[in-house]
C-alpha positions in Angstrom: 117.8 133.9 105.2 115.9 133.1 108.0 113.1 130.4 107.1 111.3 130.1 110.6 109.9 132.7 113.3 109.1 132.0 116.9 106.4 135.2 116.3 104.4 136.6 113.3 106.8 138.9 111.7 105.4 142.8 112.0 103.1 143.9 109.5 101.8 140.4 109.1 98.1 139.5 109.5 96.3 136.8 109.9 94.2 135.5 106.5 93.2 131.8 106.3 92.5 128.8 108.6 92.4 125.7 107.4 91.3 123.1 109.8 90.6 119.9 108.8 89.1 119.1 112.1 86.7 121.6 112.9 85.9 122.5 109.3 84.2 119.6 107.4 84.4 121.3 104.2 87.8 121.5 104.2 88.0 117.9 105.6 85.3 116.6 102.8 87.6 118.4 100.1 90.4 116.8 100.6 89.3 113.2 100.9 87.8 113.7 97.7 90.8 115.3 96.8 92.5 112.0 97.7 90.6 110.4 95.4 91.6 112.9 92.7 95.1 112.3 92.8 94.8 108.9 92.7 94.2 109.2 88.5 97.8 109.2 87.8 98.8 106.1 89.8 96.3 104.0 88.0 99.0 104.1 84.6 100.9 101.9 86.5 98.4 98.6 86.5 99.7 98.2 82.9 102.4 96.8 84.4 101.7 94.7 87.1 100.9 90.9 86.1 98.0 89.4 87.7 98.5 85.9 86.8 101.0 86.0 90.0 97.9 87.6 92.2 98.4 86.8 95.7 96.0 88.1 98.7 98.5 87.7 101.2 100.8 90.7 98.6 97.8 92.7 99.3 98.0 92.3 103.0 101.5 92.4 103.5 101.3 96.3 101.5 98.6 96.9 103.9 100.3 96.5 106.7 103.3 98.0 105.2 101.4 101.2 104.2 101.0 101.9 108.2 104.6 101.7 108.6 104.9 104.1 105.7 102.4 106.1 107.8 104.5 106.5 110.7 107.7 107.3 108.5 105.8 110.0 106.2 105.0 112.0 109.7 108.8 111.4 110.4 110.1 112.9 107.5 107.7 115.9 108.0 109.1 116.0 111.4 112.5 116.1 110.0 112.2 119.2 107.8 110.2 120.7 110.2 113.3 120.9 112.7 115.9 121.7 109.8 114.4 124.5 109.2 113.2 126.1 112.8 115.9 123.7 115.3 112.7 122.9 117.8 111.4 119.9 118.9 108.9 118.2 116.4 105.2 117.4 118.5 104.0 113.5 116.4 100.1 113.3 117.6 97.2 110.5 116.5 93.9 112.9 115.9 92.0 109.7 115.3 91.5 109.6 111.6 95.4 111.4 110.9 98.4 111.1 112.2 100.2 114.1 112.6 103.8 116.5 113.0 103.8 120.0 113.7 106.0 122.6 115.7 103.1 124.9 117.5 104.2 128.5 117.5 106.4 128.0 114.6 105.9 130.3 111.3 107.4 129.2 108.2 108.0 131.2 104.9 105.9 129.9 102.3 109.6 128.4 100.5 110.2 126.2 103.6 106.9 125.2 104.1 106.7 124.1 100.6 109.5 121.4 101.0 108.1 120.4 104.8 104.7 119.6 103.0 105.6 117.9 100.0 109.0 116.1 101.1 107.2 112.7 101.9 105.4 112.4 98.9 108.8 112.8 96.8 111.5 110.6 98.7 108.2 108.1 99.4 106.5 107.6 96.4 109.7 108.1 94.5 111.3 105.2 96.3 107.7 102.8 96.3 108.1 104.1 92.1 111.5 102.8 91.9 110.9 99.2 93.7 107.8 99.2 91.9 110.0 98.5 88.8 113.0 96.4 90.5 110.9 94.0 91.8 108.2 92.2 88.9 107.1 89.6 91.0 105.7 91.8 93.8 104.2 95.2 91.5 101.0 94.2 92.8 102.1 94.8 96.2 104.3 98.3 95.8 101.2 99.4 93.3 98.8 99.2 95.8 101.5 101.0 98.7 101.7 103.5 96.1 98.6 104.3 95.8 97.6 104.1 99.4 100.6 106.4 100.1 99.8 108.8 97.3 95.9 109.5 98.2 97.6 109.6 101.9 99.9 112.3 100.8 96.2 114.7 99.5 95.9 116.9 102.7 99.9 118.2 102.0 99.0 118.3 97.9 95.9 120.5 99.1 97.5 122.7 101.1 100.2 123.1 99.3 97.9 124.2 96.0 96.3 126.5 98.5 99.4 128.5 99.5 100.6 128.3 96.2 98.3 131.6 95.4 99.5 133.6 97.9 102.9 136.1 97.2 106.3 134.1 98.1 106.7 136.1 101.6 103.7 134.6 103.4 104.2 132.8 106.3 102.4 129.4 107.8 102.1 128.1 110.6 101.2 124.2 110.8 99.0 123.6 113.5 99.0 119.4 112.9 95.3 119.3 111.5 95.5 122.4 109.6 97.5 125.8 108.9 97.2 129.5 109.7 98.3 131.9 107.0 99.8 135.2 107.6 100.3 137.8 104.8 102.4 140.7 104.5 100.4 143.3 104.7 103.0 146.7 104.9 106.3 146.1 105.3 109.2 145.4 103.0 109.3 142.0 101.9 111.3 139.8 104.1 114.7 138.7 102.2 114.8 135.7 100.7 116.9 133.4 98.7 114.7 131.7 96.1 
């Protein structure tokens, strides 16, 4: 089944923006969202030891975390070309980094695992050293958490298109997404 479209499918029409850069609800949302999501990292302080605090833990993660940046967007970028074979566009809006394929519509399945693939094979691997390595929790705790508020906007869009029927289509435009619905024809086939 076909999981990308160079054009909006027929009998598709357009139904939601969601621009994080011209719409400052949206924007305000999920940064409190990112805040939100934080509650169920903070389990994970019951196992860090603090008698071993060390600032310079603190800004080695820091610096880390923008590395971690840079290889979220790449691993959005890698999903993004399994699924459509074009050439991923990485842009800095200033306040987000960003990877998108313009003119690209995705079914809602695909776009699923573009949006939320960082967050698992990231956090899962931060969770993982997090308990390998005792001496530095402090450190992978506070990447952890950096990374998972990071990963809000894809955890609020994501909830968003998770109301809408399994045949709508997205298309990520970087800061945002356009949704299309179905609004007449069959549904398209799919495999899930």
């Amino acid at each position: 089944m076909q999981k990308a479209y160079d054009l909006v499918p027929e009998g598709y029409k357009f139904s939601k923006e969601i621009n994080l850069e011209k719409n400052m609800n949206h924007f305000v949302l999920v940064n409190l969202f990112s805040l939100l999501v934080l509650l169920p990292v903070l389990p994970l302080l019951y196992f860090v030891d603090f008698k071993n605090f060390d600032i310079s833990l603190l800004l080695i993660g820091f610096l880390a975390f923008f590395v971690i940046i840079m290889i979220h967007e790449w691993i959005h970028g890698i999903f993004f070309y399994h699924y459509s074979k074009k050439k991923v566009k990485y842009k800095f809006h200033g306040w987000a980094f960003s990877a998108s394929t313009p003119n690209t519509f995705y079914i809602k399945h695909a776009y699923f695992v573009i949006g939320l693939a960082p967050a698992v094979i990231i956090n899962g691997i931060l969770l993982i050293l997090f308990f390998i390595f005792k001496d530095l929790r402090l450190m992978f705790f506070f990447i952890l958490a950096l990374h998972f508020s990071g990963c809000a906007g894809d955890f609020y869009v994501t909830l968003l298109i998770s109301k809408y029927p399994k045949d709508t289509i997205v298309e990520d435009t970087g800061v945002g997404m356009l949704i299309f619905e179905n609004k007449g024809i069959e549904p398209l086939e799919n495999d899930f």
